[in-house]
N, C-alpha and C positions, 0 to 999 in steps of 0.2 A: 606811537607808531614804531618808534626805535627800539623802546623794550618788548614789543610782541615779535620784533624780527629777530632780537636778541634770544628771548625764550625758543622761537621757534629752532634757527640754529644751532643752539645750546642741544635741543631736544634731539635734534638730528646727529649731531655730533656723539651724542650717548647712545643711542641706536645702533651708531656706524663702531662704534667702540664694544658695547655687548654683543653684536654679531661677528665680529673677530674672534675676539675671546671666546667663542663658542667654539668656533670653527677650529682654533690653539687646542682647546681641549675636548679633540676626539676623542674617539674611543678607542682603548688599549687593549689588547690583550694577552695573558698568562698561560703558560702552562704551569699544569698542577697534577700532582700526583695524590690523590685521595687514599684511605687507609685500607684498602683493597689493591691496593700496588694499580691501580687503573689509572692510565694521561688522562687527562683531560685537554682542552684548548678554552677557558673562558674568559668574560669582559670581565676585564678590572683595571683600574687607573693605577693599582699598587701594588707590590708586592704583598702575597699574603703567607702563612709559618706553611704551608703546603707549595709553593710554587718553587718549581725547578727549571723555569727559563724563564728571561722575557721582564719587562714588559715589552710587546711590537706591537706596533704601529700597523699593520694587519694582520688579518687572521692568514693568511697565507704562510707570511712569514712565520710566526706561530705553530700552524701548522707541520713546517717544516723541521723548527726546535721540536718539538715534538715528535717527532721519526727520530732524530739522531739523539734526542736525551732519553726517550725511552727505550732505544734499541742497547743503550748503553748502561741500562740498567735492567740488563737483563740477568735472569735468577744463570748462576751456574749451576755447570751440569748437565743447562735444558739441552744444548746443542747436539748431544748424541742421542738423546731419544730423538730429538727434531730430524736429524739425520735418518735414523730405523721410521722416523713415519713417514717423509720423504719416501724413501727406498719401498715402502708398503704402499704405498698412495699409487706410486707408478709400478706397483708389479701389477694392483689390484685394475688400473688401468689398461695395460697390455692385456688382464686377462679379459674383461671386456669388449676390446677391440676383437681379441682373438674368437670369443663368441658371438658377436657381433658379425666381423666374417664367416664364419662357419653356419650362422644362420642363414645368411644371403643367398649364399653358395646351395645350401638346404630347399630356400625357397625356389632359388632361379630353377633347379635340379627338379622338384616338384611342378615347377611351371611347364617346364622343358618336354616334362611327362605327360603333363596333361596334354599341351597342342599336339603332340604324337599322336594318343589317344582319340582326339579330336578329329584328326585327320584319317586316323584309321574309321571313326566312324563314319565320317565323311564320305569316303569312298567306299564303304559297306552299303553307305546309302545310295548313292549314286550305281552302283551293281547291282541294287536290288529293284531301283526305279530301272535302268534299261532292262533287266529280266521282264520287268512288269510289262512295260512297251511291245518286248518281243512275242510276249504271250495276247498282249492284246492286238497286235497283228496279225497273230496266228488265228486267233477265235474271232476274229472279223471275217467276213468271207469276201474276196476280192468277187469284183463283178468285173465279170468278162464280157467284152462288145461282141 
């Protein structure tokens, strides 16, 4: 009876000891720059001959080496065309907007015209219906008592 209570808490004891140990060795993760100059963020417990930060303990963290090591490995040079396409991005932008307004203005301008129109019909029709009244007044014949 003594060595089945022994076995049993032995067995418990290495249970409780392998689920530690599991939990000790999460998962890690790298940044790495592959032979296309492109970051990556992936799991690895180790450094590998491509990794340029890390190992972290999350990917967040990871994440974050990843901004600041790849922005710091950036090609020169690129910054002045970055600039020129900036500066293009938002003229091509403004000129958008600018069309964009002027179409508005186009349509309300055209709308404007029309309810005009409308109303001028409107009351073309309304002076063509009292004409009509007056003549059918006139072409009735009143009866006199």
């Amino acid at each position: 009876m003594k060595s089945q209570r022994l076995v049993a808490w032995f067995a418990v004891l290495v249970f409780a000891l392998m689920g530690a140990l599991t939990l000790a060795a999460a998962e890690s993760y790298v940044v790495i720059k592959d032979k296309n100059g492109v970051c990556k963020v992936i799991s690895s417990d180790h450094k590998t001959p491509k990794t340029i930060a890390g190992p972290f303990k999350t990917k967040e963290e990871a994440q974050k080496a990843k901004a600041e090591e790849c922005a710091k490995a950036a090609i020169p040079g690129v910054e002045p065309v970055k600039e020129k396409a900036k500066e293009k991005v938002e003229g091509a932008k403004s000129s958008v907007e600018t069309r964009k307004e002027k179409a508005k203005e186009k349509a309300e301008e055209k709308a404007r015209k029309a309810e005009e129109k409308a109303q001028k019909a409107k009351e073309k029709a309304e002076e063509k219906a009292q004409k009509a009244k007056e003549k059918a007044k006139e072409s009735i014949p009143s009866e006199k008592k």
